[in-house]
VOZA-851336 format. One record per residue (C-alpha): residue in one letter; x, y, z. Coordinates in steps of 0.05 Angstrom, whole numbers. Layout:
# VOZA-851336
+---------+--------+--------+--------+
! residuo !      X !      Y !      Z !
+---------+--------+--------+--------+
!       A !      X !      Y !      Z !
...
+---------+--------+--------+--------+
//
This chain:
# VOZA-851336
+---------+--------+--------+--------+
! residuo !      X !      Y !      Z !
+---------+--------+--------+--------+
!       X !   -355 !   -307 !    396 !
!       X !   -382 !   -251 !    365 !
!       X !   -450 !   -262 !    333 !
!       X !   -472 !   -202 !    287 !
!       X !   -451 !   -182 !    221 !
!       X !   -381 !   -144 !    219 !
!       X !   -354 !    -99 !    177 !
!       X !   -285 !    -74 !    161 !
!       X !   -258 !    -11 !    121 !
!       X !   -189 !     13 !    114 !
!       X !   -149 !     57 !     63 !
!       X !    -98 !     44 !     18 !
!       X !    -28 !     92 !      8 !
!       X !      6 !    131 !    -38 !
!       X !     81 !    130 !    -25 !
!       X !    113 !    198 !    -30 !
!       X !    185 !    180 !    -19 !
!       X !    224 !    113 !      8 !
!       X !    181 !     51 !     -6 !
!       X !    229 !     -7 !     -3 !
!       X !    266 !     20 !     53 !
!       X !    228 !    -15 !    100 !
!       X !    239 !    -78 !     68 !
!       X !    284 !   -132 !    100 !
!       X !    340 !   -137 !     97 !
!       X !    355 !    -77 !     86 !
!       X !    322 !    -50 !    149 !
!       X !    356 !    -97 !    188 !
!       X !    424 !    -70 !    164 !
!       X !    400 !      4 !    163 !
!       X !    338 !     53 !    197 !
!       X !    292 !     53 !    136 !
!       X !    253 !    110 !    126 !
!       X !    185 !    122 !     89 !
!       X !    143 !    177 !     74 !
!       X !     67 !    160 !     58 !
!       X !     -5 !    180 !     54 !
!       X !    -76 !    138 !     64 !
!       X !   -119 !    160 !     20 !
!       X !   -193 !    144 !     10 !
!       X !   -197 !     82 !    -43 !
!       X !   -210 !     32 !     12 !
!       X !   -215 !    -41 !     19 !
!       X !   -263 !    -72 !     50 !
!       X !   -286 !   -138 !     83 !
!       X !   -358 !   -167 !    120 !
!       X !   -365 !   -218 !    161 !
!       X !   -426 !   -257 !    171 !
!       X !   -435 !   -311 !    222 !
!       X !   -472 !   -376 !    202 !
!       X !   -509 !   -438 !    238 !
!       X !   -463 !   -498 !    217 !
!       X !   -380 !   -493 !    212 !
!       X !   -365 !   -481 !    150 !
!       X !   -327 !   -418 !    127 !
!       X !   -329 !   -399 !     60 !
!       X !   -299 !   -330 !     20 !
!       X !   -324 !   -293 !    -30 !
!       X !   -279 !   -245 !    -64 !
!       X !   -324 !   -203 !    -92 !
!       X !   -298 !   -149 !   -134 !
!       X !   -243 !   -211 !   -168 !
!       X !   -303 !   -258 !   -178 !
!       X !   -273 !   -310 !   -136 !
!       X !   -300 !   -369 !    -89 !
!       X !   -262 !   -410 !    -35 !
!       X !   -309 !   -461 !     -3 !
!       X !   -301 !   -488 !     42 !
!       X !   -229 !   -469 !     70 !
!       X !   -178 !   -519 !     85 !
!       X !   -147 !   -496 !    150 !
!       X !    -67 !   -519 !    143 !
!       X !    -16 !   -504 !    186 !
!       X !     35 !   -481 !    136 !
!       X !     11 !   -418 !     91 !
!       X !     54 !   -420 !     45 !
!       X !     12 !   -432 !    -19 !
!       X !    -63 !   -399 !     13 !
!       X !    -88 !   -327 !    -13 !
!       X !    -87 !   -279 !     42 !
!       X !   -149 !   -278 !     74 !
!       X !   -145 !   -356 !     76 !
!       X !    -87 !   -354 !    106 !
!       X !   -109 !   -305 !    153 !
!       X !   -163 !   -345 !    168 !
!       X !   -119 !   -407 !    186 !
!       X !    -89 !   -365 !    234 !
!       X !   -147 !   -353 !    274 !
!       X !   -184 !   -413 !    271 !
!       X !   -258 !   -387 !    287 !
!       X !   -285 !   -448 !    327 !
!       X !   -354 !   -419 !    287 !
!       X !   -379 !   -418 !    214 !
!       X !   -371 !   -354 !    178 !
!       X !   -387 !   -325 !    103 !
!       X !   -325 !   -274 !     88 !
!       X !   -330 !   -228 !     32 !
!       X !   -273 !   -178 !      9 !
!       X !   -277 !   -121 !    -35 !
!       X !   -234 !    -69 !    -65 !
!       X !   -239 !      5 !   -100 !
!       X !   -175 !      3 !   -133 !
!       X !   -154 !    -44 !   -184 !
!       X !   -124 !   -108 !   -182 !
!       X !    -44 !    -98 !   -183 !
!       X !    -54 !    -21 !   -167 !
!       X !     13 !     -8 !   -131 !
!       X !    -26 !     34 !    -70 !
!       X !    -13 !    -22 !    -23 !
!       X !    -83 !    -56 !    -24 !
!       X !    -48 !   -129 !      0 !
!       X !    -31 !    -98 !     62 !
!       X !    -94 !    -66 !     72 !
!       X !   -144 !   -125 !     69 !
!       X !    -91 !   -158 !    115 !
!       X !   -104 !   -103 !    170 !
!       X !   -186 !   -110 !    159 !
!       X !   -182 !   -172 !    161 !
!       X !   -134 !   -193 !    218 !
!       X !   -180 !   -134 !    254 !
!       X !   -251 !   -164 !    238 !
!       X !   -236 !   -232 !    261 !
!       X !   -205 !   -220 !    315 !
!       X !   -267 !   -176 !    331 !
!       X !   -305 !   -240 !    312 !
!       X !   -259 !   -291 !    360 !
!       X !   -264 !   -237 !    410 !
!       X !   -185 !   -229 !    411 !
!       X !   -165 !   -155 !    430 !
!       X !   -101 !   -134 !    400 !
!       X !    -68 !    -74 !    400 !
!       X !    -47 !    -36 !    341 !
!       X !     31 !    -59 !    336 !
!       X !     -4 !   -134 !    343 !
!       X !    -47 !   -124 !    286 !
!       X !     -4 !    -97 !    236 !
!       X !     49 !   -155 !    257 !
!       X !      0 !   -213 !    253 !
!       X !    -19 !   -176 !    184 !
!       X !     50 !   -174 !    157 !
!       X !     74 !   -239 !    183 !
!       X !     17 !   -285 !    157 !
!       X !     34 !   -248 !     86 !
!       X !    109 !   -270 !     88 !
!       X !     93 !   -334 !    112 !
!       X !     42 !   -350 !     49 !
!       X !    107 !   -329 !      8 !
!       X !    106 !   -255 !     -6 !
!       X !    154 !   -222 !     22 !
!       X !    136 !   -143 !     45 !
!       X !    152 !    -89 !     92 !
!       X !    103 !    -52 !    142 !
!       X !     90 !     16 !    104 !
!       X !     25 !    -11 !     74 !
!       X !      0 !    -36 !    136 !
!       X !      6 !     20 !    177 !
!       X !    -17 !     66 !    125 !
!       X !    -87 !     22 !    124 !
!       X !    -90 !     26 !    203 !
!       X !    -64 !     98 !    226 !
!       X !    -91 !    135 !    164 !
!       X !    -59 !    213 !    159 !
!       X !      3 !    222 !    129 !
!       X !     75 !    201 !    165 !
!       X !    136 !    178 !    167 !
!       X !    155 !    120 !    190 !
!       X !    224 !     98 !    213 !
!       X !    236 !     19 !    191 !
!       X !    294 !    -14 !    240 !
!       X !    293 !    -85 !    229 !
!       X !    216 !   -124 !    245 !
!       X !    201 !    -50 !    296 !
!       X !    168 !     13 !    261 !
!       X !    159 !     79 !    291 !
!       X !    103 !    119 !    262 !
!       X !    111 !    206 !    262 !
!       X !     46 !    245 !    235 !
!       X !     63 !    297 !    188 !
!       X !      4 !    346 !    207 !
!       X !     -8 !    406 !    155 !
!       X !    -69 !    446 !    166 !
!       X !   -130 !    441 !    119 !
!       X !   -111 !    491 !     74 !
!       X !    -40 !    463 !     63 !
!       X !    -79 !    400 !     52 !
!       X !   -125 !    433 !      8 !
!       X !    -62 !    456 !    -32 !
!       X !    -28 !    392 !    -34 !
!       X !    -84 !    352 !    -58 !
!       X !   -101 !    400 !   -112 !
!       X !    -39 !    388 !   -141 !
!       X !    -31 !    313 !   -134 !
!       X !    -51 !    268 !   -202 !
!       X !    -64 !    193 !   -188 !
!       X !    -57 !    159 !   -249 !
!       X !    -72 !     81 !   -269 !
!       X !    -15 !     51 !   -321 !
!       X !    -80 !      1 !   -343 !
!       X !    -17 !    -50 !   -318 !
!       X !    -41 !    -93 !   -257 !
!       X !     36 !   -122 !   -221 !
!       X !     51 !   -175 !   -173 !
!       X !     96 !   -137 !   -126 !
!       X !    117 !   -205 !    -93 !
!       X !    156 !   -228 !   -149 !
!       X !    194 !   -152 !   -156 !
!       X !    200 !   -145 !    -93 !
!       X !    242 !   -214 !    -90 !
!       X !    270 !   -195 !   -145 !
!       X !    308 !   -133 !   -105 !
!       X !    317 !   -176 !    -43 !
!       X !    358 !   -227 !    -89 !
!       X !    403 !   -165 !   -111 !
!       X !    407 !   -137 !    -48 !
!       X !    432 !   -204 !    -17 !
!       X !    477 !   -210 !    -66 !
!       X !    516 !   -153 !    -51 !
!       X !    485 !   -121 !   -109 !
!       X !    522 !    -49 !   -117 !
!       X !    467 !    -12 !   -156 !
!       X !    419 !    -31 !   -105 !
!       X !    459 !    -16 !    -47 !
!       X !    469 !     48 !    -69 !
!       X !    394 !     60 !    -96 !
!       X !    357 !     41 !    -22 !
!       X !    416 !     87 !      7 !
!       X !    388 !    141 !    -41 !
!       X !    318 !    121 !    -29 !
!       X !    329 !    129 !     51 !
!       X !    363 !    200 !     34 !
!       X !    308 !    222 !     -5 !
!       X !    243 !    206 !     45 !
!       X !    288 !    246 !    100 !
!       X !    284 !    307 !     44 !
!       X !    208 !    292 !     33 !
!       X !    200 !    293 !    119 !
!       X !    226 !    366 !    110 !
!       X !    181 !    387 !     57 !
!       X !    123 !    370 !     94 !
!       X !    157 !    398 !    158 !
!       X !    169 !    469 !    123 !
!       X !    101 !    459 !     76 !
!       X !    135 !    474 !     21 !
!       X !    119 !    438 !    -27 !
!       X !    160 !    468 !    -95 !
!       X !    211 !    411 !    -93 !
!       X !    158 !    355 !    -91 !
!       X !    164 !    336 !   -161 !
!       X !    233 !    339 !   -167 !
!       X !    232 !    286 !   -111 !
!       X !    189 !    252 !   -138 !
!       X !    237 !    240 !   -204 !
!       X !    295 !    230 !   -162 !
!       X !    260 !    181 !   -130 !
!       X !    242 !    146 !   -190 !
!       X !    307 !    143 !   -215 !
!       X !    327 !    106 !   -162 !
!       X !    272 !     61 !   -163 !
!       X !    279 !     41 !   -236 !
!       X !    359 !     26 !   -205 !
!       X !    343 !    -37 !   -163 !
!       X !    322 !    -77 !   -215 !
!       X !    295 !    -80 !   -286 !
!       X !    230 !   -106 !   -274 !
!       X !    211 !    -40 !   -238 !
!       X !    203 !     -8 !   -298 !
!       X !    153 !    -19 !   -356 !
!       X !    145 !      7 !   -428 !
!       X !     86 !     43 !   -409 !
!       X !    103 !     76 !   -346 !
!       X !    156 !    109 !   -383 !
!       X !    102 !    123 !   -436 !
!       X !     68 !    158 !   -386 !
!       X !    128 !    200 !   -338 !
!       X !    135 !    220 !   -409 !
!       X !     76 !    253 !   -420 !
!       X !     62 !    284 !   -354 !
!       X !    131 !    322 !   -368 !
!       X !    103 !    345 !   -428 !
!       X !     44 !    369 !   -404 !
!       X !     67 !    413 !   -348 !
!       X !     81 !    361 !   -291 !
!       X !    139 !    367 !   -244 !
!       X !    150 !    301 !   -236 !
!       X !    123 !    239 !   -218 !
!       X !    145 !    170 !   -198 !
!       X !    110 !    103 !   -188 !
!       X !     71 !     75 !   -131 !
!       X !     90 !     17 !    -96 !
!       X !    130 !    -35 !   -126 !
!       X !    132 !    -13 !   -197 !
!       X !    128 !    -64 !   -251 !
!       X !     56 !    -38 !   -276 !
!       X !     -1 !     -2 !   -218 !
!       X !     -5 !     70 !   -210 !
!       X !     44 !    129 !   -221 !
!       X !     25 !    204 !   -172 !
!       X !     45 !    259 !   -203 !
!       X !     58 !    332 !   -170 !
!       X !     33 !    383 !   -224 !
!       X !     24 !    471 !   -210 !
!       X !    -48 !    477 !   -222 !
!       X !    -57 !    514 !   -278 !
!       X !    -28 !    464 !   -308 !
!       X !    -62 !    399 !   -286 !
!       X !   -116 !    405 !   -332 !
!       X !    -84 !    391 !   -382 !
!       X !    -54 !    344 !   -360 !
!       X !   -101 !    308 !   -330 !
!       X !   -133 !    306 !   -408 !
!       X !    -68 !    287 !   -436 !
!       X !    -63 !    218 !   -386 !
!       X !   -135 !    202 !   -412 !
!       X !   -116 !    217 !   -488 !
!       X !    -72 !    147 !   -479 !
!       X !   -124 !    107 !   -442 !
!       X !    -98 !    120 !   -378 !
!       X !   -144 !    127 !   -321 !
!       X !   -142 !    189 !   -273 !
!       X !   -161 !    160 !   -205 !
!       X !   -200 !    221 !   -161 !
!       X !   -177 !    212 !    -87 !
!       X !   -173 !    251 !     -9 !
!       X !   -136 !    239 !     46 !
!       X !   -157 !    187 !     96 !
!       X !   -157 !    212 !    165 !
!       X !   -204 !    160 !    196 !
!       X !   -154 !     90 !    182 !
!       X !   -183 !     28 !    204 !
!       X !   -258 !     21 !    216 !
!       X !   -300 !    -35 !    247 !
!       X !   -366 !    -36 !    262 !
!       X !   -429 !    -78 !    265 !
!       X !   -501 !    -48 !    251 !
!       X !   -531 !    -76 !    305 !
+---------+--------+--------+--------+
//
């Protein structure tokens, strides 16, 4: 058993094209496919060993105590890192605190994330070696199981880091790196607007909301994940030919399609602001995530993203600064 203080740091994702598509069913029934980015607003997580057996958690940035922890055998009911915990069953006392640089409900995956840093600090604490494909499926399993259903496109954006795509057939995910050179990058980034609705979501109860449909035999959103899938295999060839003059007309296809799997994808205020980034010289943006509230990326030519960029904050919305992650998950101890 490990006895030093541990750390964990991993990134969070902005989906350019195909988030949902690695959802079951549907990827059970069809390869999903998803394009998507980590990008530098990390979660993190500590770990600090103590003298008697208690475990106790401290969410830090949400202001939120859990102590002791019950350790149950069914999830279904426990927050994620309690659950998480339960799963491992340290046979020592630990303090666990969790914090996070994006807000509560942002849509950039963060769930996913603190699953990975988490499943990868205590099994760093029990002394459990896993491999990658082990902790991403302990990550997304214990998630489901506490009642939330999700695919694996957060997860393996918080571990790999970079940008890829990732090909989504039934519980197995192959990961591709889309590699562009730094001044491609460079380009890209400079042209990329992260912007917070002010709306914090709870993907679990959208993303049920789709499954429902989709089980149903749902035409709309049979025909929108098809779509979805298409697009992502268009945004694969963008990256592939680095050109990038089509991005924001992907993005609003791909938001179309979104806002056609269910009504509770779409707020008020996210059209509110797709609205004004057209205006103001965008060309085109969609939502991150789940929808339902969280953050909208929006690809904009740069003499124009000034101004746009001032237009967002004009309606309380907040511009979030961010750079691609290439580092993914991180443990360490100081000692």
């Amino acid at each position: 058993m490990h006895r030093a203080p541990l750390y964990a740091r991993a990134p969070t994702r902005i989906d350019f094209a195909g988030g949902w598509t690695d959802l079951i069913p549907f990827a059970m029934e069809n390869e999903g496919l998803v394009v998507n980015a980590a990008i530098d607003l990390h979660v993190y997580a500590s770990l600090t060993p103590v003298r008697d057996a208690c475990v106790s958690l401290h969410a830090v940035d949400l202001k939120e105590f859990f102590y002791p922890v019950d350790v149950l055998t069914c999830l279904r009911g426990l927050n994620l890192p309690q659950a998480i915990l339960s799963r491992f069953r340290p046979n020592k006392g630990c303090h666990l605190a969790t914090w996070s640089e994006v807000p509560k409900g942002s849509g950039l995956g963060a769930s996913g994330t603190l699953g990975v840093g988490l499943v990868g600090l205590l099994s760093a604490f029990v002394e459990k070696k896993l491999t990658l494909c082990q902790i991403v499926d302990i990550a997304a399993g214990v998630k489901q199981e506490t009642g939330i259903p999700c695919g694996k496109q957060d997860h393996y954006a918080g571990l790999l880091s970079g940008i890829n795509l990732l090909r989504c057939r039934g519980k197995s995910v192959k990961s591709i790196p889309l590699r562009l050179t730094e001044d491609v990058l460079e380009e890209l980034h400079h042209s990329l607007l992260l912007v917070y609705t002010g709306e914090s979501h709870f993907s679990g109860g959208i993303l049920q909301n789709v499954i429902d449909a989709y089980k149903m035999g749902n035409r709309r959103t049979h025909d929108a994940l098809k779509a979805l899938r298409r697009i992502a295999d268009e945004m694969k060839q963008i990256f592939e030919t680095t050109n990038f003059s089509d991005l924001g007309q992907l993005f609003d296809e791909n938001w179309h399609f979104q806002k056609q799997l269910h009504p509770s994808v779409n707020t008020e205020r996210i059209d509110e602001l797709v609205d004004i980034g057209k205006k103001s010289g965008c060309n085109g943006g969609k939502v991150c995530g789940a929808g339902g509230g969280g953050c909208l990326v929006f690809h904009c030519n740069t003499d124009h993203i000034d101004s746009a960029r001032k237009a967002f904050k004009a309606v309380g919305a907040r511009v979030i600064p961010f750079r691609f992650d290439f580092e993914g998950l991180r443990i360490w101890s100081p000692e």
